[in-house]
C-alpha positions as CSV (number, residue, x, y, z in Angstrom):
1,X,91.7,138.1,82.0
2,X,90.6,139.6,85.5
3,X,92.8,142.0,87.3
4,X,91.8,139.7,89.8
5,X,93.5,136.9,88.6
6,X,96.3,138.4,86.6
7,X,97.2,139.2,90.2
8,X,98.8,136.0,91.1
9,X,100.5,136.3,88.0
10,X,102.7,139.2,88.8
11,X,103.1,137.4,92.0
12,X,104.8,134.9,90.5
13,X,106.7,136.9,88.2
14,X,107.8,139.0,91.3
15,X,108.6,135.9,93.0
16,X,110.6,135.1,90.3
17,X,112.6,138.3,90.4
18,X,113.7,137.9,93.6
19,X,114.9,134.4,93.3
20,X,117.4,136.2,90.9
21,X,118.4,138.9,93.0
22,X,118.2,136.5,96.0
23,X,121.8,135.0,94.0
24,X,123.9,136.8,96.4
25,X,123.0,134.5,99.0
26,X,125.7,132.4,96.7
27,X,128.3,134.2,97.3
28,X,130.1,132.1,99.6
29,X,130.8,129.6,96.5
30,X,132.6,132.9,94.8
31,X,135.0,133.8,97.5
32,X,136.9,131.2,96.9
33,X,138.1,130.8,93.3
34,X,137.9,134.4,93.3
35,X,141.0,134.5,96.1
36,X,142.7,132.2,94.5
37,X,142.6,133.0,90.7
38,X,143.7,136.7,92.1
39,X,145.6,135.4,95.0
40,X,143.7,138.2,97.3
41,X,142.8,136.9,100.4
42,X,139.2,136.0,101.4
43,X,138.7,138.6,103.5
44,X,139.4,141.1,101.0
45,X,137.3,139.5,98.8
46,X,134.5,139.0,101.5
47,X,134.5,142.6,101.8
48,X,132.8,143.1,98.1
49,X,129.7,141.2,99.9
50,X,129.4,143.4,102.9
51,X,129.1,146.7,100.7
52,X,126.4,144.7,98.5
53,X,124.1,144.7,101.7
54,X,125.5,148.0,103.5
55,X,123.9,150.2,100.1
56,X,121.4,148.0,99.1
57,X,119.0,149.2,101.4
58,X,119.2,153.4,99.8
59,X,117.6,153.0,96.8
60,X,114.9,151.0,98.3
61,X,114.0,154.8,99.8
62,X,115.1,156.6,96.4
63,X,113.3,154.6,94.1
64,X,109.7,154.2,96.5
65,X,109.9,157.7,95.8
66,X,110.2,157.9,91.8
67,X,107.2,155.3,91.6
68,X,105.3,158.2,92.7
69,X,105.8,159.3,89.1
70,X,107.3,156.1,86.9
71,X,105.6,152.6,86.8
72,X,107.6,149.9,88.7
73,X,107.8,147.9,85.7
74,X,110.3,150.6,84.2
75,X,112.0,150.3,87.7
76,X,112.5,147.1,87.9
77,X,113.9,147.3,84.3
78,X,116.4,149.9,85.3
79,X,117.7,148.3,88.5
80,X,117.9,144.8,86.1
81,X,119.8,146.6,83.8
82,X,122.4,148.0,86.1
83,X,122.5,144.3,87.9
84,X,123.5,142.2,84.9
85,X,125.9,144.7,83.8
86,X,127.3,144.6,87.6
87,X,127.5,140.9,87.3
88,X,129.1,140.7,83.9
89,X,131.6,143.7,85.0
90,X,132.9,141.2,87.8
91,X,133.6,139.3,85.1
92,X,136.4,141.3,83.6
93,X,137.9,143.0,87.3
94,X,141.5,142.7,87.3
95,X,141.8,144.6,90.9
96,X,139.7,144.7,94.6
97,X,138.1,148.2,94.1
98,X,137.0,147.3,90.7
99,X,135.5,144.5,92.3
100,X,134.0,146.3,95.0
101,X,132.0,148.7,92.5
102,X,131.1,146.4,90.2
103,X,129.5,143.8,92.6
104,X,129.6,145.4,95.6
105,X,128.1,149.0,94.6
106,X,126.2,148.1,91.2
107,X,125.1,145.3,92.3
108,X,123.7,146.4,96.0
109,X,122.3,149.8,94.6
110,X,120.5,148.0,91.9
111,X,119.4,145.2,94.1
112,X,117.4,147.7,96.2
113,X,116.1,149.3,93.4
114,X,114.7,145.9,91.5
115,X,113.1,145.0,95.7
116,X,111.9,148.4,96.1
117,X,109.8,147.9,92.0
118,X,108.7,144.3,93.4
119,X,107.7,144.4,96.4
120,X,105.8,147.2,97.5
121,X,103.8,147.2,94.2
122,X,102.6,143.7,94.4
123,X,101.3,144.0,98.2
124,X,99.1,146.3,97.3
125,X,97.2,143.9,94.7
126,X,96.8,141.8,97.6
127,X,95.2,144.1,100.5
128,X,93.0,139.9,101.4
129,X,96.8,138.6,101.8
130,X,99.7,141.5,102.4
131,X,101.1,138.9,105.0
132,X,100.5,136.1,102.3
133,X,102.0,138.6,99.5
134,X,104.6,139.8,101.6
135,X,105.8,136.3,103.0
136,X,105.7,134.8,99.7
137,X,108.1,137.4,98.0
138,X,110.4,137.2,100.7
139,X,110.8,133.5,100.2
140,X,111.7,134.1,96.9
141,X,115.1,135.8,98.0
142,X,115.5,133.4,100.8
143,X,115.5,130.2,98.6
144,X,117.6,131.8,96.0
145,X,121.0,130.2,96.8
146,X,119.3,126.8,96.6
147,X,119.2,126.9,93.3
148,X,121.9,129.5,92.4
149,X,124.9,128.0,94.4
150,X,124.9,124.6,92.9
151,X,124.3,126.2,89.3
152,X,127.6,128.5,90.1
153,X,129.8,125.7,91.6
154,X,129.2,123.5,88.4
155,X,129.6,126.3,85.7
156,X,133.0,127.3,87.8
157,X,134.0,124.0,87.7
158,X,133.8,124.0,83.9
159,X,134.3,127.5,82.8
160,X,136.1,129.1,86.0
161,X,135.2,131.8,88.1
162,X,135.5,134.9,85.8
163,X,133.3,133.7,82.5
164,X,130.8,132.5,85.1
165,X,129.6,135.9,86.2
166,X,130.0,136.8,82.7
167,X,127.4,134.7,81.7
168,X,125.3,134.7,84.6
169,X,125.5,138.3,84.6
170,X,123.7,137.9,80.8
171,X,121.1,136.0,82.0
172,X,120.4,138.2,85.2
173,X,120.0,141.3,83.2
174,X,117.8,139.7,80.3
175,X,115.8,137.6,82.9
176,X,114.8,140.5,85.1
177,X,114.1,143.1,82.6
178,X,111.8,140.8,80.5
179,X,109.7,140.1,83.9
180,X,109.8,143.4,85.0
181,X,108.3,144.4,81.4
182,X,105.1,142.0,82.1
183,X,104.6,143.7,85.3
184,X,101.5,146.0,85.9
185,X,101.2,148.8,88.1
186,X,98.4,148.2,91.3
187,X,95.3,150.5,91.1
188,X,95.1,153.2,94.3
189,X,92.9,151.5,96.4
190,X,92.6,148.1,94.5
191,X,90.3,145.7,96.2
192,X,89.8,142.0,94.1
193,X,86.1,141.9,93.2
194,X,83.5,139.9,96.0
195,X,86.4,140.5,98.6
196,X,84.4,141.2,101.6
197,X,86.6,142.5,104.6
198,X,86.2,141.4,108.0
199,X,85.4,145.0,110.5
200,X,88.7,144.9,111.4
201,X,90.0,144.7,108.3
202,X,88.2,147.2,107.2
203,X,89.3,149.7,109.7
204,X,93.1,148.7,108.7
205,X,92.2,149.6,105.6
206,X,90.6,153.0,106.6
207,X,93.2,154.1,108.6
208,X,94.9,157.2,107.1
209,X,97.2,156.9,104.4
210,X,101.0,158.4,105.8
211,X,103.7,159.6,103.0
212,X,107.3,159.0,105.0
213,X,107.2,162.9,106.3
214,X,103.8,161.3,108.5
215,X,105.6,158.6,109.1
216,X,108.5,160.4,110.9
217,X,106.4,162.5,113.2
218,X,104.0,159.6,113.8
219,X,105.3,157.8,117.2
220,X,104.4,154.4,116.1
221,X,107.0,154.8,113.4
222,X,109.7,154.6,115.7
223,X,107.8,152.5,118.3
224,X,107.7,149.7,114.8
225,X,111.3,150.7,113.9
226,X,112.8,149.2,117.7
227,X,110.9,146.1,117.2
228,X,112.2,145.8,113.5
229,X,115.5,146.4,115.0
230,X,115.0,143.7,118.1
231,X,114.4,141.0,115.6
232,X,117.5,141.9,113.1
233,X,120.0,142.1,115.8
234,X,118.6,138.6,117.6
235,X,118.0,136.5,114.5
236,X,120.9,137.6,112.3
237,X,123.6,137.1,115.5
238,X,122.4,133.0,115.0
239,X,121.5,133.0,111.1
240,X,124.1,134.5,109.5
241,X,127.0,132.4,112.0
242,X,125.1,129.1,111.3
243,X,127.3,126.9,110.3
244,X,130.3,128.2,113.0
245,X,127.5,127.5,116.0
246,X,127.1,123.9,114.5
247,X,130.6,123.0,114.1
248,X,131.3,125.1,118.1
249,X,128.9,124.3,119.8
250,X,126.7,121.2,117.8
251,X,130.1,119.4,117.1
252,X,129.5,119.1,113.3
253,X,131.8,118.7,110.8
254,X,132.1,121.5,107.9
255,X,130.8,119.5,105.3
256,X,127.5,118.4,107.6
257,X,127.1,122.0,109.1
258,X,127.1,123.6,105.3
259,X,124.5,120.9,104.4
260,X,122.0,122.3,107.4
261,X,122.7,125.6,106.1
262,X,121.2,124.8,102.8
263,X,118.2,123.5,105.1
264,X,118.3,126.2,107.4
265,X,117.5,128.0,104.0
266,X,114.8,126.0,103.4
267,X,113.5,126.8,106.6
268,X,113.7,130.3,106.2
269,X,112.0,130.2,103.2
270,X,109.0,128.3,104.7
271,X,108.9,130.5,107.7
272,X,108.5,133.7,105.3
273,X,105.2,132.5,103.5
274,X,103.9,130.2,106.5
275,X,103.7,133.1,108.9
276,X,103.1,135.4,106.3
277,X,100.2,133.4,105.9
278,X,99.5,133.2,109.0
279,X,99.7,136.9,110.1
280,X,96.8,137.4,107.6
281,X,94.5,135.4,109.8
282,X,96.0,136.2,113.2
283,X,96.8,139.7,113.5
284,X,100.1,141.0,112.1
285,X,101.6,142.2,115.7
286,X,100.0,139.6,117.3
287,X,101.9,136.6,115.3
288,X,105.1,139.2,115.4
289,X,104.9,138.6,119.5
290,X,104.4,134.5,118.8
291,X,107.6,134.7,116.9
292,X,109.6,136.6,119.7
293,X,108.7,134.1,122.2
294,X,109.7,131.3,119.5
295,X,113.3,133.4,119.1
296,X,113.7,133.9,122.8
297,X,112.9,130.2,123.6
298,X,115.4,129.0,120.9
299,X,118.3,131.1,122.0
300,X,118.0,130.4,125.8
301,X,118.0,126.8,124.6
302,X,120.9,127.6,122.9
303,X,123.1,129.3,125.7
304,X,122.0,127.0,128.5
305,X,121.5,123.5,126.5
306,X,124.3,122.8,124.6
307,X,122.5,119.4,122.9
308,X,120.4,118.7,120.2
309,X,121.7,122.3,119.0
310,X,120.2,121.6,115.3
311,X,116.7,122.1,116.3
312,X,116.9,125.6,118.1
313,X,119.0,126.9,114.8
314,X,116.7,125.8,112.3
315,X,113.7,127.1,114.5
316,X,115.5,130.4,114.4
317,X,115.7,130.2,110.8
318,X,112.3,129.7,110.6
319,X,110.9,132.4,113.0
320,X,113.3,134.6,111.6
321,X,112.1,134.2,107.9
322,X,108.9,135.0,109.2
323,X,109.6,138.2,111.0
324,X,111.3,139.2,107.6
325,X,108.5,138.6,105.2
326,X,106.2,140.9,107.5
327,X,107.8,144.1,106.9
328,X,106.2,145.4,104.4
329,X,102.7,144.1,105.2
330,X,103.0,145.8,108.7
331,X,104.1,149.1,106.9
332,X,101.2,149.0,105.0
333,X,98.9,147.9,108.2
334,X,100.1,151.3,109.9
335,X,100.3,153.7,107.0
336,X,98.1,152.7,104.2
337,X,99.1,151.4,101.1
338,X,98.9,154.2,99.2
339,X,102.4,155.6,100.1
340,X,103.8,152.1,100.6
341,X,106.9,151.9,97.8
342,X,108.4,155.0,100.1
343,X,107.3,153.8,102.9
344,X,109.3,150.1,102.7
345,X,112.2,152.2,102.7
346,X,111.9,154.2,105.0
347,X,110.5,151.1,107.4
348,X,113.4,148.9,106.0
349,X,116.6,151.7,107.2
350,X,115.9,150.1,110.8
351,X,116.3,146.8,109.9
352,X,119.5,147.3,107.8
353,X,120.8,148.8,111.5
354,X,120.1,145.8,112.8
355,X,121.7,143.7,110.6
356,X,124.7,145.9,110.0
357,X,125.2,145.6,113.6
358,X,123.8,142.0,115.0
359,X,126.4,139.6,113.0
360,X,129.0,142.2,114.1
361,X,128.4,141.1,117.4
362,X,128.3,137.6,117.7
363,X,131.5,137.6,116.2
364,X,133.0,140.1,118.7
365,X,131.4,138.0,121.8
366,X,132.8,135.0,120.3
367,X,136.5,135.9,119.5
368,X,136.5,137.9,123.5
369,X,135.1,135.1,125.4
370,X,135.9,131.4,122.8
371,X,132.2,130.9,123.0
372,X,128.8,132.0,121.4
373,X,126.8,131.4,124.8
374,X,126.5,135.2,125.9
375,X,125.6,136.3,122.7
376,X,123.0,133.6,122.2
377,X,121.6,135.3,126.0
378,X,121.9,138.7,124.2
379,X,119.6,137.5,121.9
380,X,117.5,136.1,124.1
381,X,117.0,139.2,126.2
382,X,116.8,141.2,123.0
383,X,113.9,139.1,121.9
384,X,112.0,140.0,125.3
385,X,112.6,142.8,124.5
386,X,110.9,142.5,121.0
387,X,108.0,140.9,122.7
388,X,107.2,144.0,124.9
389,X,107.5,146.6,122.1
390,X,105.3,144.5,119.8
391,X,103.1,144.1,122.6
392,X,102.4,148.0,122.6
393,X,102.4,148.6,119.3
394,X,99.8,146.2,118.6
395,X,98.0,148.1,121.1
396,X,98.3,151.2,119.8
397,X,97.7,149.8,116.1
398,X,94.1,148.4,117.5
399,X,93.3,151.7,119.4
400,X,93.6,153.7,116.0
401,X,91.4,151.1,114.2
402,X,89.0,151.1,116.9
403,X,88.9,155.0,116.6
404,X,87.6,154.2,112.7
405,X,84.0,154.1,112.1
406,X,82.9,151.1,110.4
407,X,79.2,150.6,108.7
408,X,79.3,147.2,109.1
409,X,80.7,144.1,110.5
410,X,81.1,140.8,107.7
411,X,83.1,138.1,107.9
412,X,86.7,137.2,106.8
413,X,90.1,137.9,107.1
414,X,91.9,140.0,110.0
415,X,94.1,142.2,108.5
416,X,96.6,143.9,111.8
């Protein structure tokens, strides 16, 4: 079989890696029988989650850099290893720090290392569709909890809390290091056979590869990196409060506000691929300002028109999936793809400060003033914000492509 068409195999099997990983988007159906089998509070236990994501973004860095010398199957293997093994530790904690290493450290270390094998890797078999590649991969951690939540919340039901991540924790480690295995590494400079770039695709292309040492004396770095952060602080002060703004501010009951999350899921999911997918015809900083304006829109709605509060939300959700799955298609856009499994790390550090800080916020606006309407301004203005540093960095992206000699013009896709 063709490289060519093995291709969308790994894409699936990547796809299907991060659906695993993406399980953490569950966790809310741990907390609690986890508090209440240990009689810690949920807080405490809550706390465990918040590590997961404050370290999972270091080895994403660390291991870019060892693919430089080992294949990202091996990686993935490694970082699957250490994830099952987290997942099955959780099942035999007896106190909070044990907890917090085992799920919280293990699993967040080796979560970034699985991403960093996955992702990076794959968009570079796809240099006709980074935005499709990119979006698509994305998705599969968004939609994760879809399927993993309901599995969890039966097998507590029958086998409690602890023997669940005992055996889910088994199936984790098995699952991702047998996918990993099939993976292949991407050929420097792969191209599918026939492909035909458009002239401006051809000058992405042909713009300078950067290692991250380039990148951090290279302006547009940190011109990328305060967009990147924009669009974290904005979207995650509305995603990751969801189901508080619905019951606030939409009126809904708990039960009917945890039933839109699971759709707002859905519409992350979609919005991840979709403007993945889109960016590949439209320009990746172009579709980035689109989304802004979306995001600003939707919060101002949201601070100044307290009704039909369910569609701003799951437009959010949408726009912000799609901001998400661009990040490492852009990287790639600005600094070649030949560098790119360092180079995702290094571009995804500002988005972690955004989201370390965003949900942080909302919270803090909400408990001072009783209501989420400033923050959802914030947001707002933050997204204008956005709009204007996309604005010039898609300016300055097209200046260095136009500064690229190109032999000749042919149609098809545009790729920044």
């Amino acid at each position: 079989m063709r490289l060519e068409s093995k291709r969308w195999i790994y894409l699936v099997l990547g796809t299907l890696i991060n659906c695993i990983i993406g399980q953490t988007y569950a966790w809310s159906v741990f907390v609690l029988p986890l508090s209440t089998h240990f009689k810690w509070s949920m807080a405490d236990v809550s706390v465990a989650f918040a590590i997961f994501h404050s370290v999972s973004f270091i080895p994403i860095i660390v291991a870019g850099k060892l693919q430089e010398r080992v294949s990202p199957r091996w990686i993935i293997a490694a970082g699957g290893l250490v994830y099952g093994l987290g997942m099955i530790g959780v099942g035999y904690v007896q106190t909070l720090p044990q907890l917090y290493i085992a799920y919280g450290v293990m699993g967040g270390l080796s979560m970034g290392t699985i991403y960093s094998g996955v992702v990076p890797n794959l968009v570079r078999f796809f240099p006709d569709r980074r935005g499709m590649a990119s979006g698509v991969l994305a998705a599969g951690v968004g939609c994760a909890a879809l399927l993993w939540a309901p599995v969890a919340v039966g097998m507590i039901k029958t086998y409690t809390v602890l023997p669940t991540f005992k055996m889910l924790g088994c199936l984790y480690l098995v699952g991702i290091c047998v996918l990993g295995l099939m993976m292949k590494t991407a050929p420097d400079g792969f191209a599918p056979a026939g492909w035909v770039p458009s002239a401006q695709s051809q000058k992405a292309m042909s713009i300078p590869d950067r290692d991250w040492r380039g990148m951090l004396v290279d302006p547009l770095y940190y011109l990328l990196s305060a967009t990147i952060i924009m669009g974290a602080l904005s979207g995650l002060m509305i995603v990751a409060h969801a189901s508080p703004i619905l019951q606030s501010v939409g009126g809904y009951s708990a039960a009917a506000a945890g039933f839109w999350v699971g759709i707002l899921a859905v519409c992350n999911s979609a919005g991840r691929a979709g403007w993945g997918m889109i960016s590949d015809r439209c320009g990746r900083m172009s579709t980035m300002v689109v989304i802004y304006i979306i995001l600003g829109v939707a919060m101002f709605w949201l601070a100044t028109k307290p009704f039909a509060v369910l569609v701003p939300v799951l437009v959010v959700g949408m726009s912000f999936g799609g901001f998400m799955g661009q990040l490492a298609s852009i990287t790639a856009d600005a600094f070649g793809s030949k560098h790119l499994p360092m180079n995702f790390g290094v571009m995804f550090a500002p988005f972690s400060i955004g989201a370390f800080f965003g949900p942080r916020l909302a919270g803090s606006i909400k408990v001072a003033t009783g209501s989420y309407s400033q923050a959802f301004l914030i947001a707002s203005a933050l997204c204008v914000v956005g709009i204007c540093l996309a604005v010039v960095a898609r300016r300055v992206l097209l200046k260095r492509m136009n500064e690229t000699v190109v032999p000749e013009k042919a149609p098809g896709l545009v790729a920044t």
